[in-house]
PDB file of N, CA, C and O in Angstrom:
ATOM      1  N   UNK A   1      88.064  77.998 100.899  1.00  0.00           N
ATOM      2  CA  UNK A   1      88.843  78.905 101.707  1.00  0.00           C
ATOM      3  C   UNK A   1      88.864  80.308 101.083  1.00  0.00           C
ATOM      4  O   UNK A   1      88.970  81.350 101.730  1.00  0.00           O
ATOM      5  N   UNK A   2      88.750  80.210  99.752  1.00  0.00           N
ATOM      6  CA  UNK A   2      88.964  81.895  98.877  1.00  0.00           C
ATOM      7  C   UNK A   2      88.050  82.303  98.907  1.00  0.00           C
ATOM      8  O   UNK A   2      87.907  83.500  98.655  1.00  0.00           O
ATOM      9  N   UNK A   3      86.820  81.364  99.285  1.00  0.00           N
ATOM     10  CA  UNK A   3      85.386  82.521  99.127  1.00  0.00           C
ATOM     11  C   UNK A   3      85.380  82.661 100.771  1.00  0.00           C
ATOM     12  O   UNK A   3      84.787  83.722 100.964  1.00  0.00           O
ATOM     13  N   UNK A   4      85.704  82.179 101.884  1.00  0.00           N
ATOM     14  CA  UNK A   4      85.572  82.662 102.975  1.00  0.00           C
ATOM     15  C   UNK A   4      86.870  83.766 102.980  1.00  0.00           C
ATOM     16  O   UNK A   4      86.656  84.758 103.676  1.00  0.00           O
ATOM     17  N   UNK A   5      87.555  83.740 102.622  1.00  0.00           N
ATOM     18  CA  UNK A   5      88.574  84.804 102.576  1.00  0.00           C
ATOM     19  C   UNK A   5      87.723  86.488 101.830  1.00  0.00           C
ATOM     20  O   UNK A   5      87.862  87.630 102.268  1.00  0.00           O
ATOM     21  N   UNK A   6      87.113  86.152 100.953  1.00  0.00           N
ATOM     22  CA  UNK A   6      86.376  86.901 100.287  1.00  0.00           C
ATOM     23  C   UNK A   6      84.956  87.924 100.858  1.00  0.00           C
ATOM     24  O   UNK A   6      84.514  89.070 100.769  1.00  0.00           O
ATOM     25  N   UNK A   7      84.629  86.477 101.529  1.00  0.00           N
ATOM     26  CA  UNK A   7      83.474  87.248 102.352  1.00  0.00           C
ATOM     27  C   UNK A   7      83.948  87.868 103.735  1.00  0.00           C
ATOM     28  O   UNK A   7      83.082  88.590 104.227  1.00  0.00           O
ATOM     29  N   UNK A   8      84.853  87.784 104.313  1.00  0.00           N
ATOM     30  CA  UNK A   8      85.308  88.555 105.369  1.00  0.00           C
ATOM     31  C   UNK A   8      85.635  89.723 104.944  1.00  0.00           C
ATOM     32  O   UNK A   8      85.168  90.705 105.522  1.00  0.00           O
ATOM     33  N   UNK A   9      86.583  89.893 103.746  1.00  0.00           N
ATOM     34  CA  UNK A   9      87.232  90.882 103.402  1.00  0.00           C
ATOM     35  C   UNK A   9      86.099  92.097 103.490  1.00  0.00           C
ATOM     36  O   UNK A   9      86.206  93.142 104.132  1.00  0.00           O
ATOM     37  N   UNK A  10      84.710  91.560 102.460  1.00  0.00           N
ATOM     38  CA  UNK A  10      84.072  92.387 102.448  1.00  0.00           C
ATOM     39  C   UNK A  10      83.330  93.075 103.257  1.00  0.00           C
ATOM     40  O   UNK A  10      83.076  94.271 103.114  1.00  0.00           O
ATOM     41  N   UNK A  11      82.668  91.873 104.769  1.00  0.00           N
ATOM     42  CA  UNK A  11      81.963  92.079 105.730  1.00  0.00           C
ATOM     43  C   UNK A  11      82.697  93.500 106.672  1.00  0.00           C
ATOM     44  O   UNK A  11      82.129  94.443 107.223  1.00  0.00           O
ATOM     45  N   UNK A  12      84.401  93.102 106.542  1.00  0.00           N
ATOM     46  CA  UNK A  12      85.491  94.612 106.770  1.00  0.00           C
ATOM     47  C   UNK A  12      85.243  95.475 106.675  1.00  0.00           C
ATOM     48  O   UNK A  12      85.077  96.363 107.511  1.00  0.00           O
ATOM     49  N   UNK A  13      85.075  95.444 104.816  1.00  0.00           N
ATOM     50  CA  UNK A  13      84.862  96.691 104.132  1.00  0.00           C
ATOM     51  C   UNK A  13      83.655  97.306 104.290  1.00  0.00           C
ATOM     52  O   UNK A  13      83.672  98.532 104.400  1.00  0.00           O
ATOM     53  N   UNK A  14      82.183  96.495 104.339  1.00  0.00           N
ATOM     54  CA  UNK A  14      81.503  96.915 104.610  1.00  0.00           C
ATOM     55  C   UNK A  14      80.879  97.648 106.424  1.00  0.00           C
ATOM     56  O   UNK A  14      80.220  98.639 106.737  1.00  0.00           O
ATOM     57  N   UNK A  15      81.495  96.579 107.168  1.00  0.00           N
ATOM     58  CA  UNK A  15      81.758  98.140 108.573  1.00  0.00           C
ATOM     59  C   UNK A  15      82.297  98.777 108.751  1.00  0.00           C
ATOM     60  O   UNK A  15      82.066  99.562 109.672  1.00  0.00           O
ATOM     61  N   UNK A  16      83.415  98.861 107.955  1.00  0.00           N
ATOM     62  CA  UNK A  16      84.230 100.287 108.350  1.00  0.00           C
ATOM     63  C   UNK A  16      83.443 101.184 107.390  1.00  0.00           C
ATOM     64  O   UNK A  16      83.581 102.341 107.787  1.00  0.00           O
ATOM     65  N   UNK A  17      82.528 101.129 106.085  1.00  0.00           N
ATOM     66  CA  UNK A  17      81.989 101.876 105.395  1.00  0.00           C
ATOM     67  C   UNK A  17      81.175 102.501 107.059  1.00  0.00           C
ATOM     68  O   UNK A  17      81.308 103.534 107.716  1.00  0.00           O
ATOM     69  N   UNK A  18      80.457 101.427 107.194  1.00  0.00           N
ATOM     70  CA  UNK A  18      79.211 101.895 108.377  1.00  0.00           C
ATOM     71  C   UNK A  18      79.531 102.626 109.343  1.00  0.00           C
ATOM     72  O   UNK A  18      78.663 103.393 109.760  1.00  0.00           O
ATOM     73  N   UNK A  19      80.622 102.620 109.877  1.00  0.00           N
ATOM     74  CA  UNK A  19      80.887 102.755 111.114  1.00  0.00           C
ATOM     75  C   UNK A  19      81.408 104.410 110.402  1.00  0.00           C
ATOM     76  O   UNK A  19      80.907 105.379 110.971  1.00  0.00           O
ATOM     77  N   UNK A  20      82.076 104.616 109.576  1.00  0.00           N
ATOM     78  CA  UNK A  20      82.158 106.060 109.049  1.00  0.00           C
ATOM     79  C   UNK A  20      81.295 106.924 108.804  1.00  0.00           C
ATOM     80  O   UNK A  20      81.226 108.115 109.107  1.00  0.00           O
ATOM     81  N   UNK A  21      80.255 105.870 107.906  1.00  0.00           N
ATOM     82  CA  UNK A  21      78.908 107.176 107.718  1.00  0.00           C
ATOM     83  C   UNK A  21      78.056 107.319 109.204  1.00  0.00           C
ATOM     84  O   UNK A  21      77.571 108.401 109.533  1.00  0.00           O
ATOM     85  N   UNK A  22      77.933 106.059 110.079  1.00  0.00           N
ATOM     86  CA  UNK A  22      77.511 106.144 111.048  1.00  0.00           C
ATOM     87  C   UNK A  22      77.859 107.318 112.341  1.00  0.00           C
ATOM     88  O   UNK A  22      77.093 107.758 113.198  1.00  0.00           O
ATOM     89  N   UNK A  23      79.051 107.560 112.143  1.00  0.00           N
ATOM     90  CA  UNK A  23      80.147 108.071 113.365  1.00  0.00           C
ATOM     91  C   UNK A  23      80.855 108.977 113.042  1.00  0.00           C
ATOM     92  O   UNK A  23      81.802 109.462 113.661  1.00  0.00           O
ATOM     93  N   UNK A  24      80.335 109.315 111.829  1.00  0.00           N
ATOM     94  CA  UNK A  24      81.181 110.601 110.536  1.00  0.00           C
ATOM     95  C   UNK A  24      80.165 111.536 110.013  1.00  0.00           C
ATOM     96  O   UNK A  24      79.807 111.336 108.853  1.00  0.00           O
ATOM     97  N   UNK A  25      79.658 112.482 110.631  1.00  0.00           N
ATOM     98  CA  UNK A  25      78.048 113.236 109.814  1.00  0.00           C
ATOM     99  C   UNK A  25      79.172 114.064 108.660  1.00  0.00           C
ATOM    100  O   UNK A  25      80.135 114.757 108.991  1.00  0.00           O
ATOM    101  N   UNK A  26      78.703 113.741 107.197  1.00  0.00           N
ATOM    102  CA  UNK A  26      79.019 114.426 106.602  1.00  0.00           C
ATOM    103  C   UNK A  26      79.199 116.107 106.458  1.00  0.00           C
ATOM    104  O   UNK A  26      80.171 116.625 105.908  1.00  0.00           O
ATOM    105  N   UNK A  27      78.093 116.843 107.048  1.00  0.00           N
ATOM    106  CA  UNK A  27      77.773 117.717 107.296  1.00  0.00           C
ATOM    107  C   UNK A  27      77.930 118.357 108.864  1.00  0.00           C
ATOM    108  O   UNK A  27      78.014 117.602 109.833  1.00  0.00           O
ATOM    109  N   UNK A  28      77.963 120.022 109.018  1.00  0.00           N
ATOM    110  CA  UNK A  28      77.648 119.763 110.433  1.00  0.00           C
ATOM    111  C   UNK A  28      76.576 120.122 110.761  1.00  0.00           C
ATOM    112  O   UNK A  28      75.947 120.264 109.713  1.00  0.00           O
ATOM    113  N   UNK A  29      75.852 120.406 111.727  1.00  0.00           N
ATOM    114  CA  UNK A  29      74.226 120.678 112.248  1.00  0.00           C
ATOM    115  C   UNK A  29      73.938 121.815 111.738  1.00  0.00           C
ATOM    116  O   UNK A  29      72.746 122.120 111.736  1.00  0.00           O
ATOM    117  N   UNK A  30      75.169 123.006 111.018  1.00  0.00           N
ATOM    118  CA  UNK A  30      74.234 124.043 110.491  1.00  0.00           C
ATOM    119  C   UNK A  30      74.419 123.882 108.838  1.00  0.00           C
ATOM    120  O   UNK A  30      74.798 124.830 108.150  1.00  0.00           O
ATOM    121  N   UNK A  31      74.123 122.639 108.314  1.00  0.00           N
ATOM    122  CA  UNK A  31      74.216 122.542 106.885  1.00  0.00           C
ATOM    123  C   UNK A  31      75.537 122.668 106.453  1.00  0.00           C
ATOM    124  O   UNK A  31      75.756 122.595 105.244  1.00  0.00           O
ATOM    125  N   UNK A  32      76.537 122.861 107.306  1.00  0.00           N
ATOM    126  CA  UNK A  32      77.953 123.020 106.230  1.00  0.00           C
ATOM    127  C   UNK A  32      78.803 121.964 106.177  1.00  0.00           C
ATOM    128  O   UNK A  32      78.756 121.039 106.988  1.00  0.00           O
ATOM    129  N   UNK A  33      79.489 122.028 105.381  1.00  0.00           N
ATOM    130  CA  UNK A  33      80.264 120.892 105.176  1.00  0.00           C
ATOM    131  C   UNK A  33      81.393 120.359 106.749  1.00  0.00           C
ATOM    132  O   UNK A  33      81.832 121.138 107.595  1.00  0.00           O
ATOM    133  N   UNK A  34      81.518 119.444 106.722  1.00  0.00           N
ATOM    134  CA  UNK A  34      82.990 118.837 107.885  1.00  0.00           C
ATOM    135  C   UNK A  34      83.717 118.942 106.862  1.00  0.00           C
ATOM    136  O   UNK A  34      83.678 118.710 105.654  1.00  0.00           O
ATOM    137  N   UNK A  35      84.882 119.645 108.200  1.00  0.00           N
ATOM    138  CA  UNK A  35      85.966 119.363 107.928  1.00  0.00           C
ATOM    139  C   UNK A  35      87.218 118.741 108.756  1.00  0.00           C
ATOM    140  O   UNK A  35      87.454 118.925 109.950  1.00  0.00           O
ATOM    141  N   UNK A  36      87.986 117.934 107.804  1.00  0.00           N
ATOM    142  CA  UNK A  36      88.499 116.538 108.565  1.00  0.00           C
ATOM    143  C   UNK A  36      90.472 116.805 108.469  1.00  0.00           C
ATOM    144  O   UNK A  36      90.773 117.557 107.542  1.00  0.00           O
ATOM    145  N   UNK A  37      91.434 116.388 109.123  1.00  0.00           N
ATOM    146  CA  UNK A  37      92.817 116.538 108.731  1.00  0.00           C
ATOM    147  C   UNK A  37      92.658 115.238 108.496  1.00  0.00           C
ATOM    148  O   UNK A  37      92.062 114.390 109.160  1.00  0.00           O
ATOM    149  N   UNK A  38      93.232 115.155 107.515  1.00  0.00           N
ATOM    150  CA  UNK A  38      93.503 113.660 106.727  1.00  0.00           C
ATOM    151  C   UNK A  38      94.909 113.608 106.271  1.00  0.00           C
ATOM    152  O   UNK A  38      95.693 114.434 105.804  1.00  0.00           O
ATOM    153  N   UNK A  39      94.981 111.690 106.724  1.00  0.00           N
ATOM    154  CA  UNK A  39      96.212 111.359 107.263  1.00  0.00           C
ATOM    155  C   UNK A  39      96.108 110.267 106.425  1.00  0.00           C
ATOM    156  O   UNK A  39      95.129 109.525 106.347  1.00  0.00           O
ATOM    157  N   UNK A  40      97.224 110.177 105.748  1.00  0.00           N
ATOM    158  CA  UNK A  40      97.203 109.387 104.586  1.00  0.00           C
ATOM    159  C   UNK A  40      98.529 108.757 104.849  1.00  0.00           C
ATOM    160  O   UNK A  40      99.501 109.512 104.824  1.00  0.00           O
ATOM    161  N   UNK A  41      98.755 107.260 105.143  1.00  0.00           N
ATOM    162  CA  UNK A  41      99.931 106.744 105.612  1.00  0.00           C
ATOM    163  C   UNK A  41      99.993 105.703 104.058  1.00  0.00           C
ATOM    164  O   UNK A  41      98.813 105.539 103.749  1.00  0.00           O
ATOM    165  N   UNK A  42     100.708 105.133 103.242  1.00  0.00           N
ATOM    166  CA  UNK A  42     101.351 104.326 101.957  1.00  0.00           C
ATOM    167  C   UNK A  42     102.723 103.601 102.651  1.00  0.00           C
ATOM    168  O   UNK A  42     103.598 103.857 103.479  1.00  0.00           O
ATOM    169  N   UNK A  43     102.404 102.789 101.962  1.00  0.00           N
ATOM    170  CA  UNK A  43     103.323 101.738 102.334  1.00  0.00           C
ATOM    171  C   UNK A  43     104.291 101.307 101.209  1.00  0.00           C
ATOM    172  O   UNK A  43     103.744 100.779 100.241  1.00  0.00           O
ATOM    173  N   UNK A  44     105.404 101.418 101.176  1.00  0.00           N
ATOM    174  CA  UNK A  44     106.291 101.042  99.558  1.00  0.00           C
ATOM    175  C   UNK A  44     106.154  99.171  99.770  1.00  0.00           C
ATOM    176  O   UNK A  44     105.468  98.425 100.470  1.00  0.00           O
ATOM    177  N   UNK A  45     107.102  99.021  98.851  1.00  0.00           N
ATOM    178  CA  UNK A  45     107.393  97.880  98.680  1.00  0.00           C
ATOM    179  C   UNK A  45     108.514  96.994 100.046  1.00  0.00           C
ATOM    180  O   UNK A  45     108.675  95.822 100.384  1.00  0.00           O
ATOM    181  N   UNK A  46     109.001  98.148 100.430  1.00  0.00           N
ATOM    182  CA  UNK A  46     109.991  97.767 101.515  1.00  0.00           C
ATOM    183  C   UNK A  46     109.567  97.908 102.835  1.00  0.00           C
ATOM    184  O   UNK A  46     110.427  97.990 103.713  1.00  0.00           O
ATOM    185  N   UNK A  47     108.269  97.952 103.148  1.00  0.00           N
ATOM    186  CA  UNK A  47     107.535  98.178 104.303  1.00  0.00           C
ATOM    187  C   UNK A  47     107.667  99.675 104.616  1.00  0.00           C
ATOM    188  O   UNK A  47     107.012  99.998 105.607  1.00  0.00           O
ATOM    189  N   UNK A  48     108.399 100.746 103.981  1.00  0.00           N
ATOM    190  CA  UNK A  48     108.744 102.156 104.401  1.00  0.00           C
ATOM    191  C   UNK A  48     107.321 103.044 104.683  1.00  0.00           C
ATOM    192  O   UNK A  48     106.861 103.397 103.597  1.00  0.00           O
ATOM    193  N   UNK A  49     106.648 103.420 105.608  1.00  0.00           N
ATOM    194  CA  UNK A  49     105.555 104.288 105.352  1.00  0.00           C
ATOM    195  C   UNK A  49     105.919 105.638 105.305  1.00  0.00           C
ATOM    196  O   UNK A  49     106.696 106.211 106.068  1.00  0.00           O
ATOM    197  N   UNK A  50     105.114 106.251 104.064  1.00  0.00           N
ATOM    198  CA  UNK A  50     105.279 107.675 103.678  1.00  0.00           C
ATOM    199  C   UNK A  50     104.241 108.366 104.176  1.00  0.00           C
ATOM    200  O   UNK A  50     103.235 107.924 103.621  1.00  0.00           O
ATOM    201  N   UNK A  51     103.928 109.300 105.004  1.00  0.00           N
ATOM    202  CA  UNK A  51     103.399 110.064 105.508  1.00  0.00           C
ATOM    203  C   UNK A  51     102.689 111.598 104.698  1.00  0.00           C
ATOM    204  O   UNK A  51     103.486 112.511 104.478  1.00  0.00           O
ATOM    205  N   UNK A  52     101.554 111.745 104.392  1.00  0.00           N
ATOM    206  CA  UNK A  52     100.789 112.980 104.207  1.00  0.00           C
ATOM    207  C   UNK A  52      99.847 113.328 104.846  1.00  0.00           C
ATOM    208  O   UNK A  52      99.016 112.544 105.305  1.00  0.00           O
ATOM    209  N   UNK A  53      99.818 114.785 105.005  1.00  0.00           N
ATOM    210  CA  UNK A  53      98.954 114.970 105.471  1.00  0.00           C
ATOM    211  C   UNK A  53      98.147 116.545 105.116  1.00  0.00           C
ATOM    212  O   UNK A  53      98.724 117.595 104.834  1.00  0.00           O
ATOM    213  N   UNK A  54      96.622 116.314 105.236  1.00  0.00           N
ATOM    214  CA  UNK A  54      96.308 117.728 104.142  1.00  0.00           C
ATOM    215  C   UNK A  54      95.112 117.672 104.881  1.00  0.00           C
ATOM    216  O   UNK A  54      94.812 116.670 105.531  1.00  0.00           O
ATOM    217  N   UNK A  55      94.172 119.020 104.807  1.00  0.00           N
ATOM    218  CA  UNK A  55      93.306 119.205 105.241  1.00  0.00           C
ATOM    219  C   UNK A  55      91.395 119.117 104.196  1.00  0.00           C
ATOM    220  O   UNK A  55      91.015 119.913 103.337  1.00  0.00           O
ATOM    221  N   UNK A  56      90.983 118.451 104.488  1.00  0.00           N
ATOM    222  CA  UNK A  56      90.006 118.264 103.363  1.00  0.00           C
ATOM    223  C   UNK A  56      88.138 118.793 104.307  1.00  0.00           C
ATOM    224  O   UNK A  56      87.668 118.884 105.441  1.00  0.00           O
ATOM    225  N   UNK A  57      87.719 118.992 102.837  1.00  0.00           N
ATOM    226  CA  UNK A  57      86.622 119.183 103.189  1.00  0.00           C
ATOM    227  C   UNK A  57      85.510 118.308 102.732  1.00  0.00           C
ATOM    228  O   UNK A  57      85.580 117.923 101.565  1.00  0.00           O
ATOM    229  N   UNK A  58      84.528 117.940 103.428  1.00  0.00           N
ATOM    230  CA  UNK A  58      83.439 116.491 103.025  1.00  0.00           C
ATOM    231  C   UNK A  58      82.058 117.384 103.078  1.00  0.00           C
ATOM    232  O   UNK A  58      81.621 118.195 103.895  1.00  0.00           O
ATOM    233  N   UNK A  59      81.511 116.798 101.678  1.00  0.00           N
ATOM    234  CA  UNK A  59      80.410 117.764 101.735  1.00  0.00           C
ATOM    235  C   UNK A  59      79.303 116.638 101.271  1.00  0.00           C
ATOM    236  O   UNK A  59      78.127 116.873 100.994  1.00  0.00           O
ATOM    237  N   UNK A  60      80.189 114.912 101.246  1.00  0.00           N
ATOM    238  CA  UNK A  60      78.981 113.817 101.125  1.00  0.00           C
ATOM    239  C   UNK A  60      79.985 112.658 101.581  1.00  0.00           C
ATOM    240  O   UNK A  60      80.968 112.383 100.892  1.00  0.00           O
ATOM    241  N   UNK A  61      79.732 112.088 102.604  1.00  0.00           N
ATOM    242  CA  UNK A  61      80.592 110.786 102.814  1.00  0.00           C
ATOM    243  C   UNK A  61      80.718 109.865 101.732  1.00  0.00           C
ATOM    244  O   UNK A  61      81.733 109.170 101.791  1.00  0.00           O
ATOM    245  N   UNK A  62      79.757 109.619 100.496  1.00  0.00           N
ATOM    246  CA  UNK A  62      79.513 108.788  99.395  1.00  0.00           C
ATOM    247  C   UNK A  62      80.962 109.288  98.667  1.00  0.00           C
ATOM    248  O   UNK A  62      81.976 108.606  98.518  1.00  0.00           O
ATOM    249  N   UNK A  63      80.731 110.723  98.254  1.00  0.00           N
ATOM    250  CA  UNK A  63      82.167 111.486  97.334  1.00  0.00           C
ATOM    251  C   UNK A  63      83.546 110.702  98.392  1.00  0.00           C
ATOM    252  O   UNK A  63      84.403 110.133  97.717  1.00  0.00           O
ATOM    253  N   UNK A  64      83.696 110.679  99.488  1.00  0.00           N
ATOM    254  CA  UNK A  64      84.773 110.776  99.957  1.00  0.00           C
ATOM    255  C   UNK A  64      85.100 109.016  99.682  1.00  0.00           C
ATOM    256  O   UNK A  64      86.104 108.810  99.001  1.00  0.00           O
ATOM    257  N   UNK A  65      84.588 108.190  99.999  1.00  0.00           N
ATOM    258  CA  UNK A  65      84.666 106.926  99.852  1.00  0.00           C
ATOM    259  C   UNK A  65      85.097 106.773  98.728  1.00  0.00           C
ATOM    260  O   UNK A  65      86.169 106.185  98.580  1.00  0.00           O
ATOM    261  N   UNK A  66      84.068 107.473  97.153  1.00  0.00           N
ATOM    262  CA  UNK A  66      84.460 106.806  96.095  1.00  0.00           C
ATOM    263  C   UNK A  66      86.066 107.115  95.633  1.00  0.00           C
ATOM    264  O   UNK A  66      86.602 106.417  94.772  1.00  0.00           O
ATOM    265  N   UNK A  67      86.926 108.475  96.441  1.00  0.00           N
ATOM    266  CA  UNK A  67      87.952 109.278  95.974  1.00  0.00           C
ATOM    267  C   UNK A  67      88.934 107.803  96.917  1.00  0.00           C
ATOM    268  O   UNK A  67      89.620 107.053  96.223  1.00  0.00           O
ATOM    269  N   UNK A  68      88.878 107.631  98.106  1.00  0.00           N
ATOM    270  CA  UNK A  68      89.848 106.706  98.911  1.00  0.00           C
ATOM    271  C   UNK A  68      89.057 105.596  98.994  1.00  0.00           C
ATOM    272  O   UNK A  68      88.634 105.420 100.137  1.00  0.00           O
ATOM    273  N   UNK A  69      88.556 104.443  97.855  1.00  0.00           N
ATOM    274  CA  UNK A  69      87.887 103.280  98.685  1.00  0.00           C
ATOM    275  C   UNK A  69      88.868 102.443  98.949  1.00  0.00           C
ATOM    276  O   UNK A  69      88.718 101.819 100.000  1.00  0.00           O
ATOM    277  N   UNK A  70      90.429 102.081  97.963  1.00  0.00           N
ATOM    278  CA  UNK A  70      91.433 101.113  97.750  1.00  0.00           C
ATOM    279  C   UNK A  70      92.078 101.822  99.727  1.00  0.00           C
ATOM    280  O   UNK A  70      93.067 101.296 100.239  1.00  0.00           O
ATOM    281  N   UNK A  71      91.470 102.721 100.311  1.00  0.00           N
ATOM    282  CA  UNK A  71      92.978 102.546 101.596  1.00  0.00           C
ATOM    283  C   UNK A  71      91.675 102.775 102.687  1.00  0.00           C
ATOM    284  O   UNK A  71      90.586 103.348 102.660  1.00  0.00           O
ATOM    285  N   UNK A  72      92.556 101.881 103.764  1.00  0.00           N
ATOM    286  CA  UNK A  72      92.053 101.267 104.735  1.00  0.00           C
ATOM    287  C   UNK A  72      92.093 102.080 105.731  1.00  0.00           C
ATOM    288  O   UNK A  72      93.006 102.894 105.590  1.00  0.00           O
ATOM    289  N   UNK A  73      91.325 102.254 106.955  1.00  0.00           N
ATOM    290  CA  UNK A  73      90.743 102.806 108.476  1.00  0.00           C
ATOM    291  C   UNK A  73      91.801 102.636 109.249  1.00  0.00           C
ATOM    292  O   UNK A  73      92.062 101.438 109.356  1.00  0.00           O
ATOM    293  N   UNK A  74      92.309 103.122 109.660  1.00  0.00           N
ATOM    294  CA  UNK A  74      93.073 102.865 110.371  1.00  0.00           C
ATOM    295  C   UNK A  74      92.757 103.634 112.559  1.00  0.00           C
ATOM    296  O   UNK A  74      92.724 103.082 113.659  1.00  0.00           O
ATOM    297  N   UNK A  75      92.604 105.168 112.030  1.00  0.00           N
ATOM    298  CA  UNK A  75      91.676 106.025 112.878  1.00  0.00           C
ATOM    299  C   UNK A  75      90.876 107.005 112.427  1.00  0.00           C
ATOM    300  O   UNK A  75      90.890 107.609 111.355  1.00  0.00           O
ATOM    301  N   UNK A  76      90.248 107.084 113.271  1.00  0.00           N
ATOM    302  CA  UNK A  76      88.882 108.134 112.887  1.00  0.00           C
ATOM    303  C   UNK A  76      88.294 108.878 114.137  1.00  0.00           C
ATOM    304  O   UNK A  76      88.104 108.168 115.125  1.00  0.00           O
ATOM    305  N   UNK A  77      88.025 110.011 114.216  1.00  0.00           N
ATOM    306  CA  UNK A  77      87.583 110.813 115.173  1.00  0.00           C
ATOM    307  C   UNK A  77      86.700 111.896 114.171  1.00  0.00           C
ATOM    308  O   UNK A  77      86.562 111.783 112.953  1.00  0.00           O
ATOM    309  N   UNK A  78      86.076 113.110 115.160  1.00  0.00           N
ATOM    310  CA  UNK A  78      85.202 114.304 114.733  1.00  0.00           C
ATOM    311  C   UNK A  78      86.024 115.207 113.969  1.00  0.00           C
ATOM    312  O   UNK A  78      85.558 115.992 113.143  1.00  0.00           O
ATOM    313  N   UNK A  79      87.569 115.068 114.319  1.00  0.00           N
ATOM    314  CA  UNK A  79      88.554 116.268 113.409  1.00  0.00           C
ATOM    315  C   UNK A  79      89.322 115.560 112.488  1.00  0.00           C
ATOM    316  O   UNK A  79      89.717 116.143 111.479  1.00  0.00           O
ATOM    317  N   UNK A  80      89.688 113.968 112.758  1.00  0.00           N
ATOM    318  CA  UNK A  80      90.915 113.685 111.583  1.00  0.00           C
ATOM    319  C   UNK A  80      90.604 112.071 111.334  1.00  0.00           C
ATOM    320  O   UNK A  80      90.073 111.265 112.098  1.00  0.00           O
ATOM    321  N   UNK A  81      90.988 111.939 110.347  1.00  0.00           N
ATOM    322  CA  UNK A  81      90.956 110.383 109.799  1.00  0.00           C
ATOM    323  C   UNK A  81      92.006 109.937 109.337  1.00  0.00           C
ATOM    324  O   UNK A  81      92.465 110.564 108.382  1.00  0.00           O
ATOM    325  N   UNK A  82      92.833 108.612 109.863  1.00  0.00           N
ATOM    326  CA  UNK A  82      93.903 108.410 109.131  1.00  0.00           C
ATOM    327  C   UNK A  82      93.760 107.073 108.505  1.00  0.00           C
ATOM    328  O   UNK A  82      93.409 106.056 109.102  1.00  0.00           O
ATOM    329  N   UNK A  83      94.101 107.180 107.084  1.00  0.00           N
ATOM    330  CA  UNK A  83      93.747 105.997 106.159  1.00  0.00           C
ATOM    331  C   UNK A  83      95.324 104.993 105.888  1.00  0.00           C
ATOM    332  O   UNK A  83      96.374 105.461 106.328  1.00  0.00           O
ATOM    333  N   UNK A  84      95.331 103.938 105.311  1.00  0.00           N
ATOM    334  CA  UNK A  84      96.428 103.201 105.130  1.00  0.00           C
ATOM    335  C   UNK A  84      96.486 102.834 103.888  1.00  0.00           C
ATOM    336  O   UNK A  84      95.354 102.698 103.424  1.00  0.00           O
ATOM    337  N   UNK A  85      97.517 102.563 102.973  1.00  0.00           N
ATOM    338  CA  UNK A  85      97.330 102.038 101.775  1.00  0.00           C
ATOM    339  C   UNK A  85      98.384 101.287 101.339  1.00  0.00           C
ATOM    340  O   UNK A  85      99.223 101.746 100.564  1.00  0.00           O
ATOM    341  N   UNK A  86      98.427  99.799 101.909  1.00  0.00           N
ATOM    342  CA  UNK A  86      99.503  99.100 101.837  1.00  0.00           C
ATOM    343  C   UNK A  86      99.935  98.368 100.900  1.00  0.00           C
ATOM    344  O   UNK A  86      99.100  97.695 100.297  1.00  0.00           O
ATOM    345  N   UNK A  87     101.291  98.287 100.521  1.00  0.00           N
ATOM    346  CA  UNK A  87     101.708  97.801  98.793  1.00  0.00           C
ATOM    347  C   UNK A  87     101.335  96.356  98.898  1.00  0.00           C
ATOM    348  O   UNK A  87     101.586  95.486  99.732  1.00  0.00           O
ATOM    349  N   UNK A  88     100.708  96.378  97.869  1.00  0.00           N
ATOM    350  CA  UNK A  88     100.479  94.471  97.710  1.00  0.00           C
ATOM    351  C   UNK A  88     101.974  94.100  96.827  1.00  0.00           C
ATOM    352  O   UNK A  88     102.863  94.579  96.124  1.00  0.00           O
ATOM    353  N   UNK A  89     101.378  92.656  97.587  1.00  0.00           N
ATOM    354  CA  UNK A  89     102.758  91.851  97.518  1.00  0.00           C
ATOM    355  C   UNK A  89     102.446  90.819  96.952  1.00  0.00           C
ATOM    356  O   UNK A  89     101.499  90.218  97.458  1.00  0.00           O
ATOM    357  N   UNK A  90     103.045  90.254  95.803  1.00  0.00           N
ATOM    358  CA  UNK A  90     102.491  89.219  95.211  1.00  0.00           C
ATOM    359  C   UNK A  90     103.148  87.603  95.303  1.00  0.00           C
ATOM    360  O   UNK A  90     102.584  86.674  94.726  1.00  0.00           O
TER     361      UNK A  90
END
């Protein structure tokens, strides 16, 4: 059951990677960087979500992944992405 738990998790992780670089051009058509409003939702321990939000610039989808890989997809469009990062619970 933990390795099928395991391999889903990743098969997740690995389309939402895809579906970002796929549906996310790092760049725009005249060589410059995208830029994205990023929406950064955290989750405490008490289910409370804390809300940020900041404007970033992507100049390699690889950089941006390795900075947020621990928080999750939540939405994604051409102007904003909002990620999740929910408290584990043990």
């Amino acid at each position: 059951m933990a390795v099928m738990i395991r391999w889903c998790t990743l098969l997740f992780v690995c389309s939402s990677v895809l579906t970002f670089s796929t549906h996310q051009a790092p760049t725009t058509n005249d060589g410059n960087p995208a830029e994205y409003e990023l929406i950064l939702q955290q989750e405490d321990k008490d289910g409370n979500i804390k809300t940020e939000r900041k404007k970033i610039t992507v100049w390699a989808v690889e950089d941006f992944w390795s900075e947020y890989r621990d928080w999750e997809i939540i939405d994604q469009n051409q102007s904003r992405i909002i990620l999740r990062k929910s408290h584990k619970r043990s």
